[in-house]
N, C-alpha and C positions, 0 to 999 in steps of 0.2 A: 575236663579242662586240660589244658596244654600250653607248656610256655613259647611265648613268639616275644622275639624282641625284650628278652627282661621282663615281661607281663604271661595275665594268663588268659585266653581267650576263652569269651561268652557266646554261648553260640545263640544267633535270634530265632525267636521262632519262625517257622518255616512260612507263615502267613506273612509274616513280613518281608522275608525273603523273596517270596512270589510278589509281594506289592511293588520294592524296590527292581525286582525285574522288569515287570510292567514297563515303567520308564526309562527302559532301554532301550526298547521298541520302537522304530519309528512310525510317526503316528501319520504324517503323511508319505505316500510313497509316489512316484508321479508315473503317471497311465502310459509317456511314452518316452524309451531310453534304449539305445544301442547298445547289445549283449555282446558281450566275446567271444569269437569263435566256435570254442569249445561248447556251448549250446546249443549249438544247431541241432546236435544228433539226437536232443531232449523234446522238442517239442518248435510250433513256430513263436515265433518272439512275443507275437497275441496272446501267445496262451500261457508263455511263461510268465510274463509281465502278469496276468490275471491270478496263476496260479500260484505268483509272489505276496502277490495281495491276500488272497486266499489264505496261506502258509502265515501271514503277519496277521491274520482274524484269528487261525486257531490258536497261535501265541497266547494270544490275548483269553482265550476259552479256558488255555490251558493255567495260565496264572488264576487265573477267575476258580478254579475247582482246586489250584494248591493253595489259596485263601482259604476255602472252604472245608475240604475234605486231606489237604497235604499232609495235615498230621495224623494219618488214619494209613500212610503209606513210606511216608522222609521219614525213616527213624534218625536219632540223632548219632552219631559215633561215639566212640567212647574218652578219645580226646583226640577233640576239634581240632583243625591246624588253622581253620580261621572261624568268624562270625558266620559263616553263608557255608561251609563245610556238611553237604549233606550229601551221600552216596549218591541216595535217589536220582538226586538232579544229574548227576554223571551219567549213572547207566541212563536214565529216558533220553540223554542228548547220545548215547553212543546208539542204542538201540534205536531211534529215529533217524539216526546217520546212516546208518547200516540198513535198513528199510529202505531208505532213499535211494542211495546210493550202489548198494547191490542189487536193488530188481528189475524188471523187465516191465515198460508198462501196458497191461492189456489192450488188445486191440482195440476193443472199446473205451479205450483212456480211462472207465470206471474203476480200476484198481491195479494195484501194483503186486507182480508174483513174485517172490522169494523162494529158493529154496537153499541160502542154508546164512545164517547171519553168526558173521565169524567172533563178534565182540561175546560170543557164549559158545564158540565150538573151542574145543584143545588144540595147538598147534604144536610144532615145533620151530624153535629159534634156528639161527644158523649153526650152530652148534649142535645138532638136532635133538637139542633138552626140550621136552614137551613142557610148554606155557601153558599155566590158569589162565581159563578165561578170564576175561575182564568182568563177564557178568554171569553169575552163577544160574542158574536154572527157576532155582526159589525167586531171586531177584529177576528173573524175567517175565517169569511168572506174576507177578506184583507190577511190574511197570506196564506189561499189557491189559492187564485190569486196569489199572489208573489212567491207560489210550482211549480203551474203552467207555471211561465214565465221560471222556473229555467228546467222542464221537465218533471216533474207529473200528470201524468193525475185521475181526481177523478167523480169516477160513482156514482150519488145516491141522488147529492147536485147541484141544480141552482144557478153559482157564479154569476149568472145575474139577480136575485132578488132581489128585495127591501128592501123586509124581509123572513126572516126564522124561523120556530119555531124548533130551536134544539130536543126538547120531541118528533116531529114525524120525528125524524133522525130513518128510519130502517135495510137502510146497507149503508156502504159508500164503492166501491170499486176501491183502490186506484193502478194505476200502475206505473212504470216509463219505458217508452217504450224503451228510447234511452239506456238502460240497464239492463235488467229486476231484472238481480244477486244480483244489489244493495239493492232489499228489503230485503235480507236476512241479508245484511247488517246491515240495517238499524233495523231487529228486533233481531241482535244481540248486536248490541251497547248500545238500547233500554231495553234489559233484563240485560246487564252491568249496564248502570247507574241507572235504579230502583232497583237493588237485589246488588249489587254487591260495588256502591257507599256507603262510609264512611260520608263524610262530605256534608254539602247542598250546594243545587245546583245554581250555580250562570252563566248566558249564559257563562260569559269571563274565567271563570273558574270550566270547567266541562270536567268531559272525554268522552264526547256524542259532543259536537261543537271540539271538539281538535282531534275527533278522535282515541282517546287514546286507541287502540286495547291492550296496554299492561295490561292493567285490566285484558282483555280475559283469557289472559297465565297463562298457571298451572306450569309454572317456572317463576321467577324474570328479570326480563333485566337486561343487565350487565348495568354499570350508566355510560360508555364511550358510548355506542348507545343510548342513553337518550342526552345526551351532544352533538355526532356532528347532531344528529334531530334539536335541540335547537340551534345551529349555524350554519344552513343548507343555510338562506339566507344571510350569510354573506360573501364578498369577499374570496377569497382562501386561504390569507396570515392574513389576523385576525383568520379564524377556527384554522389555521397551532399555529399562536401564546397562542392563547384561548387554545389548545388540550395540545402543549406545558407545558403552566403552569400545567394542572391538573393533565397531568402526573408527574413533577418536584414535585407537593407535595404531589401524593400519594403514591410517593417513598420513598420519607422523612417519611413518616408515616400519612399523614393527610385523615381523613374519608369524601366524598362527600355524603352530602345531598341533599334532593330535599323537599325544603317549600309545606306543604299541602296549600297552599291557592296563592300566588303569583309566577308569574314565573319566576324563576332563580336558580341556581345552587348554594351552599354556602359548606365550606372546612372548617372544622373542626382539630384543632390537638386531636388524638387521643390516651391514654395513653397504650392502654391493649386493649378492647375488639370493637370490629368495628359492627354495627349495620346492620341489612339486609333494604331496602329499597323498597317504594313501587315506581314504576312509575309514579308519578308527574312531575312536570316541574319549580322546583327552584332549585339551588343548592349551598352552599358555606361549606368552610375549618373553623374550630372552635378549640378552646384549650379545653381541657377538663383536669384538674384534673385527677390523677388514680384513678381507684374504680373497687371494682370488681361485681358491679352492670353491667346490662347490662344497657345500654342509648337509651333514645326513640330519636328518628331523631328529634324531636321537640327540648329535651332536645341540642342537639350536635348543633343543629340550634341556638339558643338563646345564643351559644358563638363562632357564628363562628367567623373566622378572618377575609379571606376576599372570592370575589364572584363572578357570572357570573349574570347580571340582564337585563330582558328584561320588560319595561313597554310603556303603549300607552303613556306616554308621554314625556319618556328620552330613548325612544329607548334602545340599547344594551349600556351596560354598565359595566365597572369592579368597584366593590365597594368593599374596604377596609376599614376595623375595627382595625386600627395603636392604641394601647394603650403604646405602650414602647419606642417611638420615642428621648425622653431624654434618655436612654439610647445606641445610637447610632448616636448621630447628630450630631459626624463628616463624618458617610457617608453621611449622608443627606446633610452636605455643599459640596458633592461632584457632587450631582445629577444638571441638569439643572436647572436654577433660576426659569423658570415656575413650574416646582414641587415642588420645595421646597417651592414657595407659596401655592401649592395646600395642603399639607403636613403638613405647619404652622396653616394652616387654621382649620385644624379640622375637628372634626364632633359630634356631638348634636342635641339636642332639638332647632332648629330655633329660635324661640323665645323666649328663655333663654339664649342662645351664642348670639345673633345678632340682636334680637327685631324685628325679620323678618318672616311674613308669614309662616307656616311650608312649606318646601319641601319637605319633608322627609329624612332632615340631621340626624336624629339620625339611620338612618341604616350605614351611613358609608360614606366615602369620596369618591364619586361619580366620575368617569371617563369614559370619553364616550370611546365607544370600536369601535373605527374610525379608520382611516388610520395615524391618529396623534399618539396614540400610540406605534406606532411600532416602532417611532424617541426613545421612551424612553426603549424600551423595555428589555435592561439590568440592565435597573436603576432600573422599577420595579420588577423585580426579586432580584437584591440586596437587593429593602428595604422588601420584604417578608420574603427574608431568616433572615435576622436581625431580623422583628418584630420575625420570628417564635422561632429564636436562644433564643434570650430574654425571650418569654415564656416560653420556656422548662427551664433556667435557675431559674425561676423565679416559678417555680411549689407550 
C-alpha cells in the first residue's frame, strides 16, 4: 500500500489489468492511410499498414495470456503508486521498444537481429556515473519467457540458464512465426514512440501498448473515429447514446478534446477558433471565453464542461462540470429525484466538500455510462443544454 492523494492505493489484479488494457486497443484500424516520412526506411507502407494490424492481434494475444498466466510472471511491488502499478508491464513495453526499435530487419523480413538492447546494458550518464539498467537480467530473463508463451521466438539467449552475462549478448534473433509481418509492425510502432512520442512514457499510457497507429499518419484523424475506438467495448445502445451527445454539442459549437495523459474524451464550448488535435485517448466539451488567440487542447481541457471517461477503476463514465445549476433549478426539480441528488451533490476537492478520501471528485460529477443512463437520457441532455445556455449568457 501507498499513500496518493490522502488515500492508500489497492492494487488490481493483473487479470484485470490485462482486460482493462484490452480496451484500449483499437479494434478497427483501416487497411489504407498515408504514413510520415520517417517510414519509408521501415518497410513499404503495404506492409506496414499490415504489419500494424498484425502488431494490434498480438496485443490482443498478449492481454489474453496476462488474463491467464500474468500472475505467474507481474509480481506486485511492494507499495504501489497506483491501482495498474506493475514492473512487468514496464520492462515488456521497454524490452519490445528496444526489440523494435534497435534491430536490423532480416533480409528475408522473417526476423528481426539485435545485438545489444540498452534498457538492460549499464551506461553512463553525462556526468559519466554508470546508470542501472532499467531492466535487470532476472527480469529479462522472465519477460522473454512470458514473449515466448505469447509467440516469439528468440535465437542467441538460453531462457533455461541460471545466469546470464548480458555484456557477451552477440546477436539475439528474434522471430514471431505464427505472423512474421508483425515485426514490421512492431519496428514501426517502436520508431513512433522513440522519435515521434511528445510526452513520457508510462506502460498504461503510451501509443506503443494502445497501439496508437494514429501517430504514424501524416494527416490528423477525424475525433468522431478516435470516439467510436474509445466506445468500441460498449453495448450498441450506450455508443448510439455516447455518439448522440458529441454530435448534439458539436453542432451547438462545442470543441472535442483528447487529455494528453488520461483516457477520455472532454467538450469544450468554443467561442471563435477550434484547435487541430493530436490522437490521444481523452476527451470532453469546455467554455472558453472569446480570444483570438488560438488555444492549446490542454488549455480548452482545463475548462471543459463535461465528458466521456474511461478508468481502471470506474470503468466508462460520463462526467460533468455543472457550475450554473442555480441558475436553472427549476429544470432540475423536473429531472428524476435520483439526479437531482446526484446534481445537488456536487463536485470538488473530497476532502474539503466531504472530509473524504480523495476520488477524484474535483474532475466532475461522475456517472457511470451503464445501462442506467439511458432511463435518464433526456434529462441529461436538458441539463447540458441549460448548463451550456448559462454559459454563453454568462460570457
Amino acid at each position: 500500500m501507498s499513500s496518493q492523494h490522502g488515500g492508500t492505493v489497492t492494487l488490481k489484479p493483473i487479470n484485470e489489468v490485462a482486460v482493462f488494457l484490452k480496451k484500449l486497443i483499437p479494434a478497427n484500424i483501416p487497411e489504407v492511410y498515408a504514413l510520415k516520412p520517417i517510414f519509408k526506411k521501415v518497410a513499404s507502407e503495404e506492409n506496414i499498414r499490415k504489419g500494424v494490424i498484425a502488431f494490434r492481434n498480438f496485443l490482443y494475444t498478449l492481454c489474453d495470456f496476462l488474463i491467464s498466466d500474468g500472475h505467474l510472471y507481474a509480481k506486485p511491488p511492494k507499495s504501489p503508486k497506483s491501482m495498474d502499478d506493475y514492473p512487468f508491464l514496464h520492462n515488456v513495453t521497454n524490452l519490445l521498444v528496444d526489440i523494435g526499435y534497435h534491430s536490423k530487419l532480416a533480409k528475408s523480413s522473417n526476423s528481426l537481429i539485435i545485438t545489444e538492447i540498452p534498457s538492460c546494458t549499464a551506461a553512463a550518464d553525462d556526468n559519466k556515473k554508470i546508470k542501472t539498467p532499467r531492466i535487470s537480467v532476472s527480469s529479462l530473463i522472465e519477460c522473454l519467457r512470458f514473449l515466448t508463451l505469447c509467440g516469439f521466438v528468440f535465437k542467441g539467449i538460453d531462457l533455461e540458464a541460471k545466469a546470464f552475462d548480458i555484456s557477451k549478448l552477440q546477436l539475439l534473433e528474434v522471430s514471431y512465426p505464427n505472423n512474421p509481418i508483425m515485426l514490421i509492425g512492431l519496428k514501426a510502432m517502436s520508431i513512433a514512440d522513440m522519435e515521434l512520442r511528445k510526452s513520457r512514457r508510462y506502460w498504461n499510457d503510451n501509443y506503443f501498448l494502445r497501439c496508437d497507429y494514429r501517430l504514424m499518419k501524416a494527416e490528423d484523424t477525424d475525433i468522431l473515429d478516435i470516439l467510436k475506438d474509445f466506445l468500441h467495448p460498449l453495448p450498441k445502445k450506450l455508443q448510439k447514446f455516447a455518439l448522440n451527445l458529441h454530435q448534439r454539442y458539436t453542432v451547438m459549437g462545442m470543441t472535442c478534446v483528447i487529455n494528453p495523459r488520461d483516457v477520455n474524451f472532454a467538450y469544450a464550448q468554443t467561442a471563435l477558433k477550434s484547435t487541430s488535435l493530436s490522437s490521444k485517448t481523452e476527451g470532453s466539451f469546455a467554455h472558453i471565453k472569446e480570444s483570438w488567440r488560438t488555444l492549446s487542447s490542454q488549455h480548452i481541457y482545463s475548462r471543459r464542461v463535461w465528458g466521456f471517461s474511461l478508468s481502471l477503476k470506474e470503468g466508462y463514465c460520463l462526467i460533468i462540470r455543472a457550475k450554473k445549476t442555480d441558475m436553472y433549478a427549476d429544470v432540475i426539480k423536473e429531472f428524476p429525484l435520483s439526479l437531482q441528488k446526484i446534481i445537488a451533490r456536487g463536485y470538488g476537492c473530497d476532502r474539503k466538500l466531504r472530509n473524504e478520501r480523495c476520488q477524484g471528485g474535483c474532475q466532475g460529477i461522475r456517472i457511470p455510462l451503464d445501462d442506467s443512463i439511458l432511463n435518464i437520457s433526456s434529462h441529461i441532455e436538458s441539463w447540458l443544454d441549460n448548463e451550456v445556455m448559462y454559459l454563453r449568457k454568462n460570457k
